[in-house]
C-alpha positions as CSV (number, residue, x, y, z in Angstrom):
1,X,0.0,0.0,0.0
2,X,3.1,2.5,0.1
3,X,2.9,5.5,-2.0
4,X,7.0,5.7,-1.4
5,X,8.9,3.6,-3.9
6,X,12.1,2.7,-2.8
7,X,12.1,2.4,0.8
8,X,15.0,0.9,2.5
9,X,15.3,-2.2,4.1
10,X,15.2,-2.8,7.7
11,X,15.5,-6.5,8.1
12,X,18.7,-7.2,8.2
13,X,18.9,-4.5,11.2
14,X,16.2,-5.8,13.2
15,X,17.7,-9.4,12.9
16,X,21.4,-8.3,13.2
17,X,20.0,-6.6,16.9
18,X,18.0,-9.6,18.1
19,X,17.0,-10.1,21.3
20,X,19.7,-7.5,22.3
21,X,16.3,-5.4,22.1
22,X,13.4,-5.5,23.5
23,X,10.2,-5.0,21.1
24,X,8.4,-2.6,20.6
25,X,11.8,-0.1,20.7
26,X,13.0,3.0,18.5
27,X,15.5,2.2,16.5
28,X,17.9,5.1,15.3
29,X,20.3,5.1,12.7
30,X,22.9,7.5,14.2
31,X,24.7,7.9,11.2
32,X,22.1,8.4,9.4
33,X,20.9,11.5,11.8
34,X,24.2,12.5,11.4
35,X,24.4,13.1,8.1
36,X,20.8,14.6,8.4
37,X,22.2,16.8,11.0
38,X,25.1,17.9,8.8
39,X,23.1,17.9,5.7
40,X,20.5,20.8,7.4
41,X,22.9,22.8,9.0
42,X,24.9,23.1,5.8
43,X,21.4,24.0,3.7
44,X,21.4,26.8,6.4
45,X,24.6,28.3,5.9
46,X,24.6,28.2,2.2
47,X,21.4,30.3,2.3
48,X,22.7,33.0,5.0
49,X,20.6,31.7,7.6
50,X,21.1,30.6,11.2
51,X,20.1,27.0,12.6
52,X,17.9,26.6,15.6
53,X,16.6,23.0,15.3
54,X,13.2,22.3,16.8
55,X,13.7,19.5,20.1
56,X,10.4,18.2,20.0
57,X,11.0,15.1,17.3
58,X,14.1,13.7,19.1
59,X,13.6,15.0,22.9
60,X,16.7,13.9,23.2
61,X,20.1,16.1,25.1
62,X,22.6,13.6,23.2
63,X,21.1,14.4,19.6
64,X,20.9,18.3,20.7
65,X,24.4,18.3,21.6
66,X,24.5,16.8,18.1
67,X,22.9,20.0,16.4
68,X,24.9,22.4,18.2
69,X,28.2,20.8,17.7
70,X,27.7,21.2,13.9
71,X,26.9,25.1,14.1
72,X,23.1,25.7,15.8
73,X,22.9,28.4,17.1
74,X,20.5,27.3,19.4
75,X,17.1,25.2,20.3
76,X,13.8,25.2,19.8
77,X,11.4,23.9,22.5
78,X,7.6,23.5,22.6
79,X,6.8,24.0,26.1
80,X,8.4,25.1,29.5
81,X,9.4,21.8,30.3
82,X,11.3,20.8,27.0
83,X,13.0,24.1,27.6
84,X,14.1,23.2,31.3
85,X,15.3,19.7,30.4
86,X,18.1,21.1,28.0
87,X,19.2,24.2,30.1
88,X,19.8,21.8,32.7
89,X,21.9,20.0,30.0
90,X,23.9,22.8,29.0
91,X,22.0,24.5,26.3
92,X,22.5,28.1,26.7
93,X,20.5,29.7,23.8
94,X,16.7,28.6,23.8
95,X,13.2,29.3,22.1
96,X,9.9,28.5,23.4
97,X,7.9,28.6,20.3
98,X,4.6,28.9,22.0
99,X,2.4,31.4,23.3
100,X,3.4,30.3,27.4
101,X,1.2,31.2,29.6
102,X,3.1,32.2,32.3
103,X,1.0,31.7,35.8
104,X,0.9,29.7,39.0
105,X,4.2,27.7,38.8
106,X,5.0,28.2,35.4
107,X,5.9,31.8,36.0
108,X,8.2,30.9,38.9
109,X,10.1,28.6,36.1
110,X,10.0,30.9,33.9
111,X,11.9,33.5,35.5
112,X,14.2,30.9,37.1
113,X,14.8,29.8,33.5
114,X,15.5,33.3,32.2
115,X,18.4,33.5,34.7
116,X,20.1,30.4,34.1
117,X,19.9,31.1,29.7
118,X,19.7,32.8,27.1
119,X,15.9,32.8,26.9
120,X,13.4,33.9,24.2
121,X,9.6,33.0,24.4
122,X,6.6,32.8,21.5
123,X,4.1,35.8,22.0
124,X,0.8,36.3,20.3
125,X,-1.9,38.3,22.9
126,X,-1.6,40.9,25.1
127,X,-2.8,39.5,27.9
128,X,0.0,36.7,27.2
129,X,2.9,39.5,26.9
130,X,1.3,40.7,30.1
131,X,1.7,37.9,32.1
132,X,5.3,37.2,30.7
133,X,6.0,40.9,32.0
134,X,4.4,40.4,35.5
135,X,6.0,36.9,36.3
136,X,9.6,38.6,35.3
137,X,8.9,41.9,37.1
138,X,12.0,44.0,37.9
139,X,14.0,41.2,35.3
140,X,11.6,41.2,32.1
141,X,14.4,43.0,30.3
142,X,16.0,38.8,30.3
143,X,13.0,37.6,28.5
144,X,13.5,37.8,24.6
145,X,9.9,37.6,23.1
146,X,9.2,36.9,19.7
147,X,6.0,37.7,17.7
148,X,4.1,34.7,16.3
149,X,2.6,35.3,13.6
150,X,0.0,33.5,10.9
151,X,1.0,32.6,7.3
152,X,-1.8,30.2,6.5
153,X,-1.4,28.0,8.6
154,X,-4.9,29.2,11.0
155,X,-3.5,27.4,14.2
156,X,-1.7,30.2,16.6
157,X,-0.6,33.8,15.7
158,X,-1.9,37.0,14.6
159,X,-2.3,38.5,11.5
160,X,1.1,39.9,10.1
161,X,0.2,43.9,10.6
162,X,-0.9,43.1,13.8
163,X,2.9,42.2,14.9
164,X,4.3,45.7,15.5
165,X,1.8,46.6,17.9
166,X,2.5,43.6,20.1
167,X,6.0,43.8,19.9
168,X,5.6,47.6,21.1
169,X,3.5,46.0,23.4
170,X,6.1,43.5,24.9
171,X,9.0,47.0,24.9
172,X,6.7,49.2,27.2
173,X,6.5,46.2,29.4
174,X,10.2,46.5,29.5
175,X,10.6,42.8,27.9
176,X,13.1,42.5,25.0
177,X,10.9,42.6,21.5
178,X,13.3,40.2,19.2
179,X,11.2,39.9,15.9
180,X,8.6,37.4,14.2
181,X,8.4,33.8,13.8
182,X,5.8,31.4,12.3
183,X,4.9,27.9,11.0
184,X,3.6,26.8,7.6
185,X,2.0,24.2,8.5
186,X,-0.5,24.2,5.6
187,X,3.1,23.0,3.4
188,X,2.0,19.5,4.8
189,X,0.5,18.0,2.4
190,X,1.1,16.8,-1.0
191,X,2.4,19.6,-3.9
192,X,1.8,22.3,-1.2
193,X,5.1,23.0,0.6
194,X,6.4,25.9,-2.3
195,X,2.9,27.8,-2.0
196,X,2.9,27.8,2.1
197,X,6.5,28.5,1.8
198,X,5.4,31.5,0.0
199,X,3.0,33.0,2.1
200,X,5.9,32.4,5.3
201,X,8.0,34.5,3.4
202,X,4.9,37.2,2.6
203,X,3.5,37.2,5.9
204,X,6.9,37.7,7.5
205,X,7.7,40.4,5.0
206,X,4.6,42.0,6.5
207,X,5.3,41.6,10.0
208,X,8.9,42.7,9.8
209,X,7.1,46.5,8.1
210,X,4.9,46.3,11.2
211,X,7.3,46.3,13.7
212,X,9.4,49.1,11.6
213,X,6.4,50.8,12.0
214,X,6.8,51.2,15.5
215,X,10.3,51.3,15.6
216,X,11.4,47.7,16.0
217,X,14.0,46.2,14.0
218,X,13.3,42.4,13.6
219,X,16.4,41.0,14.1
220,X,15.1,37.3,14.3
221,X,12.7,36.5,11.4
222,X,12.0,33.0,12.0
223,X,10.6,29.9,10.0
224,X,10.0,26.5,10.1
225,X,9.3,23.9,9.4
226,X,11.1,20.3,7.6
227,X,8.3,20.1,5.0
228,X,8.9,23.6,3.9
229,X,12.7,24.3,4.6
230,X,13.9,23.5,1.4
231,X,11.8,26.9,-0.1
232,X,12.9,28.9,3.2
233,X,15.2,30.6,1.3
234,X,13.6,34.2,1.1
235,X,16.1,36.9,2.5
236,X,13.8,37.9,4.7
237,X,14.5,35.0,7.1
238,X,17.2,35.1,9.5
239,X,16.6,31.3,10.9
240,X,15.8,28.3,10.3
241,X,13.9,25.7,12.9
242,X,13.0,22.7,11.6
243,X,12.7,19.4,13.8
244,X,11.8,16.3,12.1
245,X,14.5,16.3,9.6
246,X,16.8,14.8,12.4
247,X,15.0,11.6,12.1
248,X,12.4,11.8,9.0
249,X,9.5,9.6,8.3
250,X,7.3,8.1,5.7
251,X,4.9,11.3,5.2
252,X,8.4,13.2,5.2
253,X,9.3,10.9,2.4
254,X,6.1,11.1,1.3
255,X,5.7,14.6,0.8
256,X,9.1,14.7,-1.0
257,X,11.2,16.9,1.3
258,X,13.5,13.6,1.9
259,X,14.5,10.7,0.4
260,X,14.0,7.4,2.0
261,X,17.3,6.7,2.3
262,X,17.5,9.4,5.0
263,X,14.7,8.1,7.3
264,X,17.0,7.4,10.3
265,X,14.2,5.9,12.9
266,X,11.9,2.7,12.9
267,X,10.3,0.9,15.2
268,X,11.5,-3.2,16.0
269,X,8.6,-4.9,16.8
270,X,7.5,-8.3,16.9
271,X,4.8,-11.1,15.4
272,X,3.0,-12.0,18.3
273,X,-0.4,-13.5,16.4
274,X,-1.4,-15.3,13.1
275,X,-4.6,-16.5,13.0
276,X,-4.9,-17.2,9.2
277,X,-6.1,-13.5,8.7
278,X,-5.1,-11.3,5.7
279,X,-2.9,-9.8,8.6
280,X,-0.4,-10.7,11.7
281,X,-0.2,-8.7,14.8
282,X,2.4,-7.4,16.3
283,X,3.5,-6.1,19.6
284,X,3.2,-2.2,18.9
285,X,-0.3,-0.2,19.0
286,X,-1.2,2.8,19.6
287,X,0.9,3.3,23.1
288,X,4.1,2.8,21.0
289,X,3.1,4.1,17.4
290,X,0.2,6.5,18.5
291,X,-2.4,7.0,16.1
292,X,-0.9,9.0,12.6
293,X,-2.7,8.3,9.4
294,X,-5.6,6.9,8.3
295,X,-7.7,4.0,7.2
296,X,-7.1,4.3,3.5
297,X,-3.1,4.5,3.8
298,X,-2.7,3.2,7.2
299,X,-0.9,3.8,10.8
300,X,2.4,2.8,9.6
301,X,4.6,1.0,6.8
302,X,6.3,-2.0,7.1
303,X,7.9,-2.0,3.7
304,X,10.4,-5.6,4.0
305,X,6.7,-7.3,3.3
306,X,5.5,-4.6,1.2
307,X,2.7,-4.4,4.3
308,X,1.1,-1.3,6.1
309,X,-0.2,-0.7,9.5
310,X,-4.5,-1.5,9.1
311,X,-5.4,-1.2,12.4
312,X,-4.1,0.0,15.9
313,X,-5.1,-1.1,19.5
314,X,-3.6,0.1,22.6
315,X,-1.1,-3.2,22.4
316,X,-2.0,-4.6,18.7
317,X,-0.3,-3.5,15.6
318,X,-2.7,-5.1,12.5
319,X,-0.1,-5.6,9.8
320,X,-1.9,-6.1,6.5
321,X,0.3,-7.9,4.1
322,X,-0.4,-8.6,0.3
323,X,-2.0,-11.8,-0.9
324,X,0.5,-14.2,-2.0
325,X,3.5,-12.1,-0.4
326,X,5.9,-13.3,2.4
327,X,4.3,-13.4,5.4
328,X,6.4,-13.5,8.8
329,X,6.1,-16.3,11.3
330,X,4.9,-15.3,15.0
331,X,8.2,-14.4,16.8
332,X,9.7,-12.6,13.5
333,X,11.0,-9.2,14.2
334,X,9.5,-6.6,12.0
335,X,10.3,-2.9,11.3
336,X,7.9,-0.5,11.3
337,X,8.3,3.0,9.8
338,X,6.0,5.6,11.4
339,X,4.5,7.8,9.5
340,X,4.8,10.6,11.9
341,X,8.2,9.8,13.9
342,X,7.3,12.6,16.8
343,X,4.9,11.0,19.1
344,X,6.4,7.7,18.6
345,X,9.4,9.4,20.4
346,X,7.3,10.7,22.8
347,X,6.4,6.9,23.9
348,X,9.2,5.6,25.0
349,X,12.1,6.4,27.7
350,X,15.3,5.4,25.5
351,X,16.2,4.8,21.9
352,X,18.3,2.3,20.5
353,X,21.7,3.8,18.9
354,X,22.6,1.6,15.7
355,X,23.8,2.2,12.4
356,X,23.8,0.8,9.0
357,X,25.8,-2.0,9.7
358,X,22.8,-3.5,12.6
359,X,25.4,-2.4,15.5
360,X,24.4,-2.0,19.0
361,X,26.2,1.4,20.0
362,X,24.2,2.4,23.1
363,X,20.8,3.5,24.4
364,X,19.9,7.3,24.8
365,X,17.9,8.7,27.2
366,X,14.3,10.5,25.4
367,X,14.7,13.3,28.0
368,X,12.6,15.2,27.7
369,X,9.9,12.6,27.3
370,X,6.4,12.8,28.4
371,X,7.3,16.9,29.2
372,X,3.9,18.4,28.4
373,X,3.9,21.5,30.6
């Protein structure tokens, strides 16, 4: 059922680990991430832009330190807790890219956090900005905040001219106005990513006149995301912060903004049921795989036995395979490749360092896992 032609093979990896793992687990390719890593930051450089890779997908400090080694200039974190997790770890330079609401305990982290790094934090209401101010009181000159705005997108973030008056907002509260920022996340589907790419570079065009319209000079112009970094290129945009490239995954492949060759994650699992149906079950449902895709394409690929993901339970994986194709035996190892490798990440507590070659280098901590707040 895969719309990707080519996939890789993963089943000389998941035999070469054997029971040295313990299904369901994420396997990652480290030197494929590497050279995803490498491959990114160099895209970023080439076009005059600056790096700040999106934690979310990998969660992990090892795979940061990764990123910064080879030139980011910093990370990106979705939430106060992601944030925390690599400032403990040594990250000095971070983005929260999302409109914090800063009360109760959160705003004693928050200003805790703004003394220990450099710290810059997603704004799109005045009552947010606000809040930032009062929880930093006589120290809101450490909080960077950066405007979000809309491109297409219609999730968070106001409309481009509105971003000036915000960020004047955020100065007479005596935080540090920084510039604009914004996801294209309408580039996610198939043929779209040029077109939302577009509009980024439009709607950040716009916001950037707003804020010189009140005196602001937007020194970060921000954009993400995988899907649509390979048309970030406007001059307009300072940085770059996409997240899932580190790892890629079948709609990544899918939607053409990787090859397969460069998907550097999948899931061992194993055969645990054959009752004679057009399917086997394995040992991964949705509490490993979580639920990305749909019934027409399904919840997963499993491209060694050309097969696809059918059906998720909390514990059962329904592999449906094609008539007359091989068909593994109940105790086979299988790999899965997710379709959307971030909440996959977000299940489990390590990952499982290989290469190419079916190595066993180590097992990494997913730190930040499970850090919703």
């Amino acid at each position: 059922m895969g719309e990707v032609e080519d996939m890789p093979s993963f089943q000389h990896l998941v035999t070469a680990l054997g029971d040295q793992v313990s299904t369901p687990a994420p396997v990652v390719l480290i030197d494929v991430v590497e050279e995803n890593i490498h491959r990114m930051q160099a895209f970023a450089v080439a076009h005059g832009k600056v790096l700040r890779p999106h934690v979310k997908t990998h969660k992990s400090v090892e795979i940061g330190r990764l990123q910064l080694a080879a030139g980011a200039i910093g990370l990106t974190a979705g939430n106060l807790s992601e944030a925390e997790v690599f400032a403990d770890a040594g990250c000095d330079d971070i983005f929260i890219a999302y409109p914090l609401w800063a009360t109760g305990a959160k705003a004693d982290r928050l200003l805790r956090l703004a003394q220990e790094t450099s710290l810059s934090v997603g704004v799109e209401s005045i009552a947010a900005i606000d809040r930032l101010a009062d929880a930093m009181g006589n120290l809101a000159g450490l909080l960077g905040v950066v405007v979000e705005i809309d491109c297409g997108a219609t999730r968070s973030g106001v409309l481009p001219e509105r971003a000036g008056a915000l960020a004047a907002h955020a100065r007479d509260r005596g935080l540090r106005p920084l510039g604009v920022f914004t996801y294209p996340g309408h580039g996610g589907t198939i043929g779209a990513r040029a077109a939302a790419a577009e509009d980024q570079a439009g709607a950040l065009r716009r916001a950037v006149g707003s804020l010189a319209e009140h005196g602001i000079e937007a020194r970060v112009v921000s954009a993400g995301s995988t899907p649509t970094v390979e048309f970030s290129t406007d001059p307009v945009i300072t940085e770059l912060r996409p997240g899932e490239y580190v790892f890629n995954d079948y709609d990544n492949a899918r939607l053409g903004d990787c090859s397969p060759d460069q998907i550097g994650l999948f899931v061992a699992t194993t055969v645990v049921s054959d009752q004679g149906h057009p399917h086997v079950v394995i040992d991964a449902g949705t509490k490993a795989l979580a639920r990305e895709g749909n019934p027409d394409r399904g919840y997963g690929q499993v491209p060694d036995y050309d097969g696809y993901l059918s059906k998720l339970n909390e514990y059962h994986g329904f592999v449906q395979l094609p008539e007359r194709g091989a068909r593994p035996a109940v105790g086979d190892r299988i790999a899965v490749v997710p379709h959307h490798v971030c909440p996959v990440v977000n299940s489990f507590e390590e990952l499982i360092i290989s290469n190419r070659l079916g190595e066993l280098l180590g097992r990494w901590a997913v730190d930040a896992q499970g850090q919703l707040n």
